[in-house]
ROTORDO-773539 format. One record per residue: residue number from 0; residue in three letters; x, y, z of N, C-alpha, C, CB in turn. Coordinates in Angstrom, 2 decimals, m for minus. Atoms other than C-alpha are relative to their C-alpha. Glycine has a CB too. Example, Ala and Ser with C-alpha at 12.3 -4.5 7.8 and 13.67 -1.06 7.14 Angstrom:
[site 0,ala,[0.89,m1.19,0.00],[12.30,m4.50,7.80],[0.90,1.20,0.00],[m0.99,0.03,1.25]]
[site 1,ser,[m0.82,m1.19,m0.06],[13.67,m1.06,7.14],[m0.77,1.09,0.73],[0.41,0.46,m1.42]]
***
This chain:
[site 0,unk,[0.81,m1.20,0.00],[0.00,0.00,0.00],[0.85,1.26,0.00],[m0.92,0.00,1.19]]
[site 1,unk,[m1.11,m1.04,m0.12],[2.84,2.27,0.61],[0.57,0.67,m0.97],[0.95,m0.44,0.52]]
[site 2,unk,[m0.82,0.30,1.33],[4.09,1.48,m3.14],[m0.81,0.71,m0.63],[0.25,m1.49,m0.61]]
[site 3,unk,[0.97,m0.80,0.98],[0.78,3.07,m4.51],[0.40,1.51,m0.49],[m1.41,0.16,0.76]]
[site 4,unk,[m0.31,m1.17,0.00],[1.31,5.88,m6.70],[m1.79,0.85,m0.62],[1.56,0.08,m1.04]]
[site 5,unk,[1.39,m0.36,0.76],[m2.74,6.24,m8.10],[m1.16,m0.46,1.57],[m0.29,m1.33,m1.91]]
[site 6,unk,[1.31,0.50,m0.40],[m6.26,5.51,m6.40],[m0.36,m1.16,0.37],[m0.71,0.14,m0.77]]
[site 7,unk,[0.10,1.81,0.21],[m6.78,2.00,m5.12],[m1.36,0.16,m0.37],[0.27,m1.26,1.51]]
[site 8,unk,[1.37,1.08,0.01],[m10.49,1.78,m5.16],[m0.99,0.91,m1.19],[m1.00,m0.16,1.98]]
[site 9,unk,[0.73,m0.81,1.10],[m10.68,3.89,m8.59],[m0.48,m1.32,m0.48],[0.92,1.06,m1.15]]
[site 10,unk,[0.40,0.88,0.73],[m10.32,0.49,m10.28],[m1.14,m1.05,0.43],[1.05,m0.53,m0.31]]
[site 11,unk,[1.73,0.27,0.18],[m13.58,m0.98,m8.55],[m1.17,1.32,0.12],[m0.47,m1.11,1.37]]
[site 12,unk,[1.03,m0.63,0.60],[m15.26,1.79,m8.91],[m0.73,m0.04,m1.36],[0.31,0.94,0.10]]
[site 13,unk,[0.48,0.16,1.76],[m14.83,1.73,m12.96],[m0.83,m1.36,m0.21],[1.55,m0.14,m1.19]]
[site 14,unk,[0.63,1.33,0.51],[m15.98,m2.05,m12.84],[m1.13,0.05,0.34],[0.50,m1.23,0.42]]
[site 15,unk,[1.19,m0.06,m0.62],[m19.10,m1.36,m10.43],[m0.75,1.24,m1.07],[0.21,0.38,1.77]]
[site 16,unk,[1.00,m0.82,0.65],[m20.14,1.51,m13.02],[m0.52,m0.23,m0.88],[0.22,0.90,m0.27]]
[site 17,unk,[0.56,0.61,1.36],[m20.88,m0.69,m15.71],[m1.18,m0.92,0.46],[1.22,m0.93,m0.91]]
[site 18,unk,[0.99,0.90,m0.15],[m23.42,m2.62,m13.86],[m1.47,0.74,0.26],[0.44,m0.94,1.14]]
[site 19,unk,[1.30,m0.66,0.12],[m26.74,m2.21,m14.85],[m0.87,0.97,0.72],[m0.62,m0.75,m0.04]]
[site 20,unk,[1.12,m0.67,m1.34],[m29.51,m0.13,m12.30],[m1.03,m0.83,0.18],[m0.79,1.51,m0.26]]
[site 21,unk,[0.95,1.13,m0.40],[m31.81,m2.77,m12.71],[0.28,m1.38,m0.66],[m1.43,0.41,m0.37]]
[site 22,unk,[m0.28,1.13,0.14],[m31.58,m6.30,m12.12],[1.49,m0.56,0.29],[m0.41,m0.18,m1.12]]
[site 23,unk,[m1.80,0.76,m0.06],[m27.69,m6.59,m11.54],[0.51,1.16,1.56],[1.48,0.55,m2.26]]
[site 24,unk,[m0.51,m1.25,m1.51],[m26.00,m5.02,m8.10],[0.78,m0.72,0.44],[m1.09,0.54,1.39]]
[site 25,unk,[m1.54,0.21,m0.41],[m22.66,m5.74,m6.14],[m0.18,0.79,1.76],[1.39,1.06,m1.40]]
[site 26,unk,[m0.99,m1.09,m1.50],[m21.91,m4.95,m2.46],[1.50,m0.84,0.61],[m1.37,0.11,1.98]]
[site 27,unk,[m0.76,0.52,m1.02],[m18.76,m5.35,m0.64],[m0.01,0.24,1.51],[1.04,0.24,m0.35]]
[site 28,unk,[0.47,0.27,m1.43],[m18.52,m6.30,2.83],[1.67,m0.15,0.70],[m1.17,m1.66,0.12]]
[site 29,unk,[m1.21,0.60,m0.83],[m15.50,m5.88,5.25],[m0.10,m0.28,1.41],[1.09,0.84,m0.06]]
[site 30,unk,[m0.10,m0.17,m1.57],[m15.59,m6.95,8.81],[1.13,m0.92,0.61],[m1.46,m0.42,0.73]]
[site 31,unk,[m1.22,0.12,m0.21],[m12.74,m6.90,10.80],[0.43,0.22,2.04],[0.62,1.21,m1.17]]
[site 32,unk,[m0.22,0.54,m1.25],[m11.60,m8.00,14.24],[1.31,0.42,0.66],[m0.07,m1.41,m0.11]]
[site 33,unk,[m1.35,m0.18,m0.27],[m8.53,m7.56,16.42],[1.22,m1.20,0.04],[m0.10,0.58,1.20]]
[site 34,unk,[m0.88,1.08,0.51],[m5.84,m10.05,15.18],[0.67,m0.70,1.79],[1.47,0.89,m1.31]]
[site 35,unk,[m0.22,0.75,m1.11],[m4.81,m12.20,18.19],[1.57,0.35,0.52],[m0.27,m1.57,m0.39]]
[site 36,unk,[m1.60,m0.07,m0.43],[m1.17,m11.49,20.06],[0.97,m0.75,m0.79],[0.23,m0.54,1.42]]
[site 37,unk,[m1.10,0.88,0.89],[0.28,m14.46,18.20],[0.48,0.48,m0.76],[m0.26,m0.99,m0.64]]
[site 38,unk,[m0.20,m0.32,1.27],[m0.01,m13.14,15.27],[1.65,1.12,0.16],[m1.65,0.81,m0.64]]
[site 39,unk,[m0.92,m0.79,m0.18],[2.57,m10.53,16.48],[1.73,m0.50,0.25],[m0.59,0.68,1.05]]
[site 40,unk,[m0.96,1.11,m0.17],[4.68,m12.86,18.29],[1.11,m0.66,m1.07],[m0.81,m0.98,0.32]]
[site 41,unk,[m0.90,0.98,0.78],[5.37,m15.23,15.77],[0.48,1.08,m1.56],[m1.12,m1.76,m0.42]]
[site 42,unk,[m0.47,m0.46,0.97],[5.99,m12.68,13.22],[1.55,0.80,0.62],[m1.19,0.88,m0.69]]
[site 43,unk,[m0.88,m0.54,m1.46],[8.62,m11.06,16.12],[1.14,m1.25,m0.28],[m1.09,m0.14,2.00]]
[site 44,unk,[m0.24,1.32,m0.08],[9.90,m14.99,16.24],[0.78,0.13,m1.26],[m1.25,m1.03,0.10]]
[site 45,unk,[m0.40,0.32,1.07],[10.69,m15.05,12.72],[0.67,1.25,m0.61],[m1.04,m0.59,m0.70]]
[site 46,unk,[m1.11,m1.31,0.09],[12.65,m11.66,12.70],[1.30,0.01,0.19],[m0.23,0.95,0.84]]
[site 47,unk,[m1.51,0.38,m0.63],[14.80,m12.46,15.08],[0.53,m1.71,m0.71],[m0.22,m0.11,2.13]]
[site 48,unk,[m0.71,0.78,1.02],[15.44,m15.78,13.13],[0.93,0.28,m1.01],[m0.73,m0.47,m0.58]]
[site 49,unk,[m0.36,m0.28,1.16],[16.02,m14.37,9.84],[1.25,1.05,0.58],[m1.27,0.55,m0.99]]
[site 50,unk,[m1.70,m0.89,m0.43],[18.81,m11.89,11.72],[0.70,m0.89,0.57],[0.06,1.38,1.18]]
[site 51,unk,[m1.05,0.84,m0.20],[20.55,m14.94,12.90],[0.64,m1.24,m1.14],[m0.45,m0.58,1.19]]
[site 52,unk,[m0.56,0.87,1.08],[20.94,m16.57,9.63],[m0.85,m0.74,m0.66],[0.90,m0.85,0.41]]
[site 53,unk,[0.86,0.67,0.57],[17.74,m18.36,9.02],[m0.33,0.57,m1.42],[m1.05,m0.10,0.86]]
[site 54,unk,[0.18,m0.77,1.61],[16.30,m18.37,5.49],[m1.53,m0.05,0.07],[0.74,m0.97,m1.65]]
[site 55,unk,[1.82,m0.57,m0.79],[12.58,m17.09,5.53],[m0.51,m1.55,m0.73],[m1.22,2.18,m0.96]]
[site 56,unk,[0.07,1.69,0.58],[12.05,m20.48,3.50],[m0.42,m1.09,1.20],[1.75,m0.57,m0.62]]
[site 57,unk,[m0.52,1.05,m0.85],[13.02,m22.63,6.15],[m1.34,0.62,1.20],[2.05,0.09,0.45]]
[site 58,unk,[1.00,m0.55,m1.11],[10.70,m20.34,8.74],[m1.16,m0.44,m0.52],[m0.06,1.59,0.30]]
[site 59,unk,[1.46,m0.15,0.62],[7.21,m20.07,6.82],[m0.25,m2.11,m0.02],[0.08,1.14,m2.16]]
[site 60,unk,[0.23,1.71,0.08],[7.77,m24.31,6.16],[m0.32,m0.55,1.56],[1.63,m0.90,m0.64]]
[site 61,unk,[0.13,0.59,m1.15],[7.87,m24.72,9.73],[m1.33,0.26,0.45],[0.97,0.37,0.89]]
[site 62,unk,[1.17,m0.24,m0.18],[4.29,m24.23,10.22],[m0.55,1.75,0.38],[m0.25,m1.02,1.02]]
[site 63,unk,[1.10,m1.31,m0.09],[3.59,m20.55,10.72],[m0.45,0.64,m1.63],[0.89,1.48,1.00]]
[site 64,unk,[0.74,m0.48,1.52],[1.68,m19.22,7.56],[m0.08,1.45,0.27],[m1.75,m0.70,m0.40]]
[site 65,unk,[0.35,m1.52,0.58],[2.84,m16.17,6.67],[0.74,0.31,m1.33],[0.46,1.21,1.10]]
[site 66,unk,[m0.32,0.08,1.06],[3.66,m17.12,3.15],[0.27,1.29,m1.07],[m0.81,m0.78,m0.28]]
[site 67,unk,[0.42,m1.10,1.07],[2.69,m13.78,1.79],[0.75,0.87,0.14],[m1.28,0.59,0.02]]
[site 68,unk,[m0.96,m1.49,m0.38],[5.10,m11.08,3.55],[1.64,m0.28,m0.84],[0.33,0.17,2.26]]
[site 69,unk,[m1.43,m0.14,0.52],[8.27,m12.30,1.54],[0.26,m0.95,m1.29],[1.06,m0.41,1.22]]
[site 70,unk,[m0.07,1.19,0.65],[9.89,m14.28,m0.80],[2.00,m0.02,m0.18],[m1.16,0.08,m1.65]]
[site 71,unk,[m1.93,0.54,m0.42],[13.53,m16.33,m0.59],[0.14,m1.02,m1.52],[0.30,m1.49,2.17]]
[site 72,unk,[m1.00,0.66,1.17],[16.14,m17.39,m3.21],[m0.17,m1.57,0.39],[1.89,0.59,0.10]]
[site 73,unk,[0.39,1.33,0.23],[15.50,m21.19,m3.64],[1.26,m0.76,0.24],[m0.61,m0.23,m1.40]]
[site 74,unk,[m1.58,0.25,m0.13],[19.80,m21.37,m4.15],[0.34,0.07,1.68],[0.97,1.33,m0.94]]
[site 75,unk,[m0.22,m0.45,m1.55],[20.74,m21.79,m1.11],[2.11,0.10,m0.23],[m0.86,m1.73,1.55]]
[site 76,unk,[m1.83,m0.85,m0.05],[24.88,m21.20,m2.32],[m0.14,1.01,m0.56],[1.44,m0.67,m0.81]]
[site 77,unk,[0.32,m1.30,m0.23],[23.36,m17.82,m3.08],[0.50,0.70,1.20],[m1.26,0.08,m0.01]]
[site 78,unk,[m0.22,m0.40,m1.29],[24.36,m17.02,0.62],[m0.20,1.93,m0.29],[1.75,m0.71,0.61]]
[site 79,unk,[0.09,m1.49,0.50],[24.77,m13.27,m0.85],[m1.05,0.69,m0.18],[0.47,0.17,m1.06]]
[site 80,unk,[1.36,m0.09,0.47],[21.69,m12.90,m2.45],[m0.63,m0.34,0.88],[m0.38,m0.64,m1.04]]
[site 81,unk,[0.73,0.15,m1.22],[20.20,m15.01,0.54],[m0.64,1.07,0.95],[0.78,m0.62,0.70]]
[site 82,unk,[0.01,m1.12,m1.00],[21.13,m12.26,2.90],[m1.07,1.42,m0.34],[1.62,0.51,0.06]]
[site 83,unk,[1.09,m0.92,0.39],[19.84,m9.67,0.82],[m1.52,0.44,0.21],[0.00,m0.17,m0.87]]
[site 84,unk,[1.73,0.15,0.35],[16.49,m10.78,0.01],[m0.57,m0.57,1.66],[m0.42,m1.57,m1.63]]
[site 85,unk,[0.50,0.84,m1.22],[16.11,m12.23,3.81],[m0.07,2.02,0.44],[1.39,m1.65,1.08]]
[site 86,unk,[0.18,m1.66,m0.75],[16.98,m7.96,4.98],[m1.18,0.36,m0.47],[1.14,1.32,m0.44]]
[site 87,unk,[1.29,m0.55,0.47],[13.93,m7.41,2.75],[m0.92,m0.29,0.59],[m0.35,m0.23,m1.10]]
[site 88,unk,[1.10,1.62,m0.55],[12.03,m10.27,4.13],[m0.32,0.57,1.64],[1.29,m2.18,0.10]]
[site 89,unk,[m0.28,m1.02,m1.74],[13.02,m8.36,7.71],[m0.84,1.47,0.13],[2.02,0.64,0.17]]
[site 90,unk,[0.80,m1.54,0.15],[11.96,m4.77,6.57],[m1.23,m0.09,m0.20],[0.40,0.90,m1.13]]
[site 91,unk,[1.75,0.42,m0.02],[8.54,m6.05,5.47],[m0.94,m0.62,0.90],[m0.28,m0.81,m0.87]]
[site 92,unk,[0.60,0.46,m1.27],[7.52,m7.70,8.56],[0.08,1.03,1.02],[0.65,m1.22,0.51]]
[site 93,unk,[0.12,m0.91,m0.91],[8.61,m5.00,10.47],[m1.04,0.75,m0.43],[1.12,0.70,0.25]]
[site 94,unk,[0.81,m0.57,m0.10],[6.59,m2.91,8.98],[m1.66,m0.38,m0.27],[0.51,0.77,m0.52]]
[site 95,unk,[0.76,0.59,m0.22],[3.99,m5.12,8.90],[m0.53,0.22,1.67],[0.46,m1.11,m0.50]]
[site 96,unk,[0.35,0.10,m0.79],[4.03,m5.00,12.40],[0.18,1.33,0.50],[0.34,m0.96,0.44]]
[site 97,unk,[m0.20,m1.86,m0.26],[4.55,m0.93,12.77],[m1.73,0.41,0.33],[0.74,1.12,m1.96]]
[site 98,unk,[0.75,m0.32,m0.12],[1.00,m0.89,12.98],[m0.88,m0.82,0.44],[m0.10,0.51,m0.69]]
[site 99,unk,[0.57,1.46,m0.61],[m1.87,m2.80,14.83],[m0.21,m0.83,m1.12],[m1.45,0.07,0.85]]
[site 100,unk,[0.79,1.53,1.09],[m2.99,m6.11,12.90],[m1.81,m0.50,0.61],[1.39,m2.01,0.45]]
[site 101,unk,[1.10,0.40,0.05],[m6.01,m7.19,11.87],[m0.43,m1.36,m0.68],[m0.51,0.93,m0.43]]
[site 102,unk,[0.10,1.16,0.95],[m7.84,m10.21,10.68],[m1.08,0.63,m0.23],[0.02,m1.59,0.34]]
[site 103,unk,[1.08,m1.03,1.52],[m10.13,m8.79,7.68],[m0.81,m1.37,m0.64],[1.41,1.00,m1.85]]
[site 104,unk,[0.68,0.63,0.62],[m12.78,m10.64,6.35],[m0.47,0.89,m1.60],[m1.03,m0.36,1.05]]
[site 105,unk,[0.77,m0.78,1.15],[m13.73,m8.87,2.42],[m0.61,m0.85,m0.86],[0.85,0.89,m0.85]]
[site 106,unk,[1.22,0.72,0.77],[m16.75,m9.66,0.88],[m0.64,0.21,m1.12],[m0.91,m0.02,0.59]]
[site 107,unk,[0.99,m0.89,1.39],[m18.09,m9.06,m2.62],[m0.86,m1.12,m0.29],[0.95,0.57,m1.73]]
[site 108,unk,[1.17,0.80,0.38],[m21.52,m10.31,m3.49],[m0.28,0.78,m1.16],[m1.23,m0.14,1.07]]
[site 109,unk,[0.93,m0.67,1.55],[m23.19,m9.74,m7.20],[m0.74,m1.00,m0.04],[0.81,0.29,m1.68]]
[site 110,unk,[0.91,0.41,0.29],[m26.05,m10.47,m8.10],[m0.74,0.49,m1.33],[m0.53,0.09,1.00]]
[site 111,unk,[0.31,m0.14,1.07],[m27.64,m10.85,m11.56],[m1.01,m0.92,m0.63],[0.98,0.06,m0.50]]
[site 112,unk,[1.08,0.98,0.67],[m30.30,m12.72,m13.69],[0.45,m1.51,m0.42],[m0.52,0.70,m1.36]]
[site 113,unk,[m0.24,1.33,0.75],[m27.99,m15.42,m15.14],[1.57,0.30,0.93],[m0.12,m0.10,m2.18]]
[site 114,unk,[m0.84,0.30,m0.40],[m24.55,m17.01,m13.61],[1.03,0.71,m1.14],[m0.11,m1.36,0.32]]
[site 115,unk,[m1.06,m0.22,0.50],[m22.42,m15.84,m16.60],[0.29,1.46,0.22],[0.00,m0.43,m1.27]]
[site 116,unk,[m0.08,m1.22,m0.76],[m23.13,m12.22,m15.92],[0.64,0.45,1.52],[m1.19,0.23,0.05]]
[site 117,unk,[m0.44,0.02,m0.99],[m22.58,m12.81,m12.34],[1.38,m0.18,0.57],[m0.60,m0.56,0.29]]
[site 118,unk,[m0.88,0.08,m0.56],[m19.55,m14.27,m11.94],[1.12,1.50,m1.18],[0.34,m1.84,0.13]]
[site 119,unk,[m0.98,m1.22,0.91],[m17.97,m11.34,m14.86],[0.10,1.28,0.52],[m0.55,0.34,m1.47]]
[site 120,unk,[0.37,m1.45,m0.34],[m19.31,m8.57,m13.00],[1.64,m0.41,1.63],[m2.55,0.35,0.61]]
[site 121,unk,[m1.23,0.46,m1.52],[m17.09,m10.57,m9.55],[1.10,m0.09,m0.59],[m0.14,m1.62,0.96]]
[site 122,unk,[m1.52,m0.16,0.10],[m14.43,m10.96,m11.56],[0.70,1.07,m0.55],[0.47,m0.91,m0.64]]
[site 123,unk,[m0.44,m1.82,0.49],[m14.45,m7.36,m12.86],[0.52,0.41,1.53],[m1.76,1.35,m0.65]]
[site 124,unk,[m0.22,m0.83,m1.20],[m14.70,m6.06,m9.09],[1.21,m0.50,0.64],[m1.20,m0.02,0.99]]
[site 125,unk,[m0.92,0.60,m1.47],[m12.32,m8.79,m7.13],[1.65,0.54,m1.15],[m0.30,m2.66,0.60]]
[site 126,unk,[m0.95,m0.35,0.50],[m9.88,m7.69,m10.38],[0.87,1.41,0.10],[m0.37,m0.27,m0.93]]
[site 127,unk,[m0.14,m1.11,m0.39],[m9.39,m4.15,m8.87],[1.18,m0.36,1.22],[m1.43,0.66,0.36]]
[site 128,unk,[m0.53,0.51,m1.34],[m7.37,m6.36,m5.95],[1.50,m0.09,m0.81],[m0.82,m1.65,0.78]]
[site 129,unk,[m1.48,0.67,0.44],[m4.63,m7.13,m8.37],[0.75,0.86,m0.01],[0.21,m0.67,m1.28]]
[site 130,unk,[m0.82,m1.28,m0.37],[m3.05,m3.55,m7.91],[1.06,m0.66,1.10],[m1.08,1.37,0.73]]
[site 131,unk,[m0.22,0.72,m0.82],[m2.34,m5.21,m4.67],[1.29,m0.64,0.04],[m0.87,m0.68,m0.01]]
[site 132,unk,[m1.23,1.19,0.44],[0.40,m7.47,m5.77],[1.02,0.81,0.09],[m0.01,m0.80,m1.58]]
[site 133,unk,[m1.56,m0.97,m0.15],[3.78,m6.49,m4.52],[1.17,m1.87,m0.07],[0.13,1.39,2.48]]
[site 134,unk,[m0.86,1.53,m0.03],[6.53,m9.72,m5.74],[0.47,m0.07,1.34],[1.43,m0.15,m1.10]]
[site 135,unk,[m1.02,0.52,m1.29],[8.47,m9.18,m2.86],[m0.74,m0.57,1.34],[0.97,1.37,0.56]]
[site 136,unk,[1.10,m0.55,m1.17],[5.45,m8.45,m0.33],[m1.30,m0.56,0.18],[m0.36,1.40,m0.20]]
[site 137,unk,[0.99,0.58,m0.16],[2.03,m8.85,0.37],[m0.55,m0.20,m1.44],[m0.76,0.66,0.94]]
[site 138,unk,[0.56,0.29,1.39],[m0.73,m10.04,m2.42],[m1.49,m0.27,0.47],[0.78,m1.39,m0.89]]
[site 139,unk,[1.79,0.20,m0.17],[m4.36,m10.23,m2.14],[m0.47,m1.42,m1.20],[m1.05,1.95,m0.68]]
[site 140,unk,[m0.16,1.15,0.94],[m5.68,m13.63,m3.46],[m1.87,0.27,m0.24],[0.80,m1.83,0.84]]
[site 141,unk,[1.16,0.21,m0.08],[m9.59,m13.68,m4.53],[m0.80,m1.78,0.02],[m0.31,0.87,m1.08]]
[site 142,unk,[0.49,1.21,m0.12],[m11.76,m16.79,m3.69],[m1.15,m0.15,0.06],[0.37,m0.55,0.82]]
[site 143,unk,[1.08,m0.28,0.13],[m14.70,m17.60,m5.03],[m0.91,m1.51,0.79],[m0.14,0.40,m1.60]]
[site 144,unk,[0.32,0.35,m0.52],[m16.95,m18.63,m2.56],[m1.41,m1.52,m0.95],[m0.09,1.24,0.82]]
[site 145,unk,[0.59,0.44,0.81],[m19.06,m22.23,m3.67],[m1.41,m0.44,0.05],[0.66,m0.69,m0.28]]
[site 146,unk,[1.29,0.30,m0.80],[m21.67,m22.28,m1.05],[m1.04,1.17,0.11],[0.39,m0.41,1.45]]
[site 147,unk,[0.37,m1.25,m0.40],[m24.00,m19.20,m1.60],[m0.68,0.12,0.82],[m0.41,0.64,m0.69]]
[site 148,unk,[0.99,m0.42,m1.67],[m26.38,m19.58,1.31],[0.80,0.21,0.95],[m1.03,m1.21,0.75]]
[site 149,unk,[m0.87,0.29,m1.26],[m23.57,m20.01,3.85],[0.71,1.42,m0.35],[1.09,m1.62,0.06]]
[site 150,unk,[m0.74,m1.40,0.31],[m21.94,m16.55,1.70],[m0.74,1.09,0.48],[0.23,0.29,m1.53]]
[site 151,unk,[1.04,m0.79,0.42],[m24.94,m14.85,1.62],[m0.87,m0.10,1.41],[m0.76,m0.56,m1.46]]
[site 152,unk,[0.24,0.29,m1.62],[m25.73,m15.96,5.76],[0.72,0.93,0.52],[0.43,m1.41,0.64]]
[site 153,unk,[m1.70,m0.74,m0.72],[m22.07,m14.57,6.76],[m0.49,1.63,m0.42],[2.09,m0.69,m1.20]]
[site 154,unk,[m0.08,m0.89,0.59],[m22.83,m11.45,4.52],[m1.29,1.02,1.08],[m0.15,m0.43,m1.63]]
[site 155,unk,[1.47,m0.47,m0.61],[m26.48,m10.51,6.26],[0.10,m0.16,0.99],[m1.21,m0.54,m0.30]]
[site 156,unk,[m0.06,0.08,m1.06],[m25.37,m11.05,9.56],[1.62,0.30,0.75],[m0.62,m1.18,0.10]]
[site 157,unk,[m1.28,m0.55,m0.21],[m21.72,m9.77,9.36],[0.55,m0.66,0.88],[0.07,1.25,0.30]]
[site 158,unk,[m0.77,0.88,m0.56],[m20.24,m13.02,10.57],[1.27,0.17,0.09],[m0.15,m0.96,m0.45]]
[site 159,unk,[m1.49,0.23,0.31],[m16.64,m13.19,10.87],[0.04,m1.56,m0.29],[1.07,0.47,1.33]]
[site 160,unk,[m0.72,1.50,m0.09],[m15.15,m16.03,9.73],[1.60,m0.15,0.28],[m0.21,m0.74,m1.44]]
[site 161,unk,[m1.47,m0.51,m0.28],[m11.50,m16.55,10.82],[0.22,m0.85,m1.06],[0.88,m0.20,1.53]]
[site 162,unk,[m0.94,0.82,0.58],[m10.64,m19.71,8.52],[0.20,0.88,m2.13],[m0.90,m2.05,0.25]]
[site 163,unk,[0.33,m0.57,0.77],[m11.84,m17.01,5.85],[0.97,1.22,m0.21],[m1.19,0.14,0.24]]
[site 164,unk,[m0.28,m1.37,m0.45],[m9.77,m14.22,7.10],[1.38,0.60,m0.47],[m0.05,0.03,1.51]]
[site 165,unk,[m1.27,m0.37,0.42],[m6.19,m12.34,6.10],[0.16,0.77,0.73],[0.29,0.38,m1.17]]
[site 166,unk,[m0.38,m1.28,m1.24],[m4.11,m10.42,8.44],[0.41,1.29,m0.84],[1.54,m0.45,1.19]]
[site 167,unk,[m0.13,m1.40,0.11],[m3.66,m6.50,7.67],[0.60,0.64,0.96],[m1.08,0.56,m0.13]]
[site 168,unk,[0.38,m0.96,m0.89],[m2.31,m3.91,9.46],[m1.14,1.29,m0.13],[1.12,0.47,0.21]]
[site 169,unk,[1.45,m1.33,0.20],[m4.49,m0.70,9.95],[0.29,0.83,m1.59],[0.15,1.68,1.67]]
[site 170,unk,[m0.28,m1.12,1.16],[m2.74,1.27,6.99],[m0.25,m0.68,m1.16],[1.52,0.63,m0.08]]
[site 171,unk,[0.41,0.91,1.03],[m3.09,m1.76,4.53],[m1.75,m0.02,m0.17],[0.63,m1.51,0.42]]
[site 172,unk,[1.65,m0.14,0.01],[m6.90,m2.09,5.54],[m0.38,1.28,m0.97],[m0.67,0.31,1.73]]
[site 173,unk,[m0.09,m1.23,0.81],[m6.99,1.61,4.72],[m0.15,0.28,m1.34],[0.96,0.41,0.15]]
[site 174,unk,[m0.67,0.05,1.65],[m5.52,1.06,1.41],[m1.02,m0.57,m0.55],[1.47,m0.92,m0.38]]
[site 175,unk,[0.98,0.70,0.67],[m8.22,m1.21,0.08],[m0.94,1.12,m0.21],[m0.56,m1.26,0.75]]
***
């Protein structure tokens, strides 16, 4: 979010203006919780790793899932390059954690007369996410939900779901 040099939420706007006034409509839905201590912790955990030599590789495999804040040279007689891309791997978690964390639930529902419409209009809007994409950094993934009563339950009653959820800090939230 930091990297932005334009509008994030010009590009769903343009996609939401093409949809009809009658018969076709779109809402998104964010609800958002306070991310649990761990989450802090183990990102803390895996800082101080990666400054003693670990390779963020070797961390993320060991069961904490935070696949998304980095990415590591595969070479491991890179050692050079290692280092490098691991200081990056360091600077992005920190500032990951510069600000509170959240677990974010975002929700886009459309609705339309026929399924082919429907899912073009969702994949117009959730395609506004792909700004998002930083190689080194975070990435927003869209997932299309296959159960719509159970979507469309969560949505009308502003469920959280956690197994649903992605961590943020506050300035990333923002950014969306």
């Amino acid at each position: 979010y930091e990297y932005m040099t334009s509008d994030t939420f010009s590009p769903k706007l343009n996609s939401m203006s093409k949809i009809n006034g009658v018969g076709e409509g779109v809402a998104m839905q964010i609800v958002v919780k306070k991310a649990p201590k761990s989450y802090e912790k183990n990102i803390l955990s895996i800082i101080n790793n990666l400054r003693k030599g670990s390779s963020f590789k070797d961390l993320i495999s060991g069961g904490v899932n935070l696949k998304h804040f980095g990415n590591v040279s595969n070479n491991k007689d890179e050692k050079k390059e290692h280092t490098v891309i691991d200081d990056k791997a360091i600077s992005l978690l920190e500032k990951k954690i510069s600000k509170p964390l959240l677990q974010v639930n975002y929700r886009i529902l459309t609705s339309t007369s026929n399924d082919l419409q429907t899912n073009s209009i969702l994949n117009n809007v959730a395609g506004g996410f792909a700004q998002f994409d930083y190689p080194l950094g975070n990435g927003i993934k869209t997932k299309k939900v296959k159960d719509a009563k159970k979507i469309s339950y969560e949505f009308s009653f502003r469920k959280f779901n956690g197994k649903e959820s992605m961590i943020l800090n506050t300035g990333e939230l923002v950014s969306l």
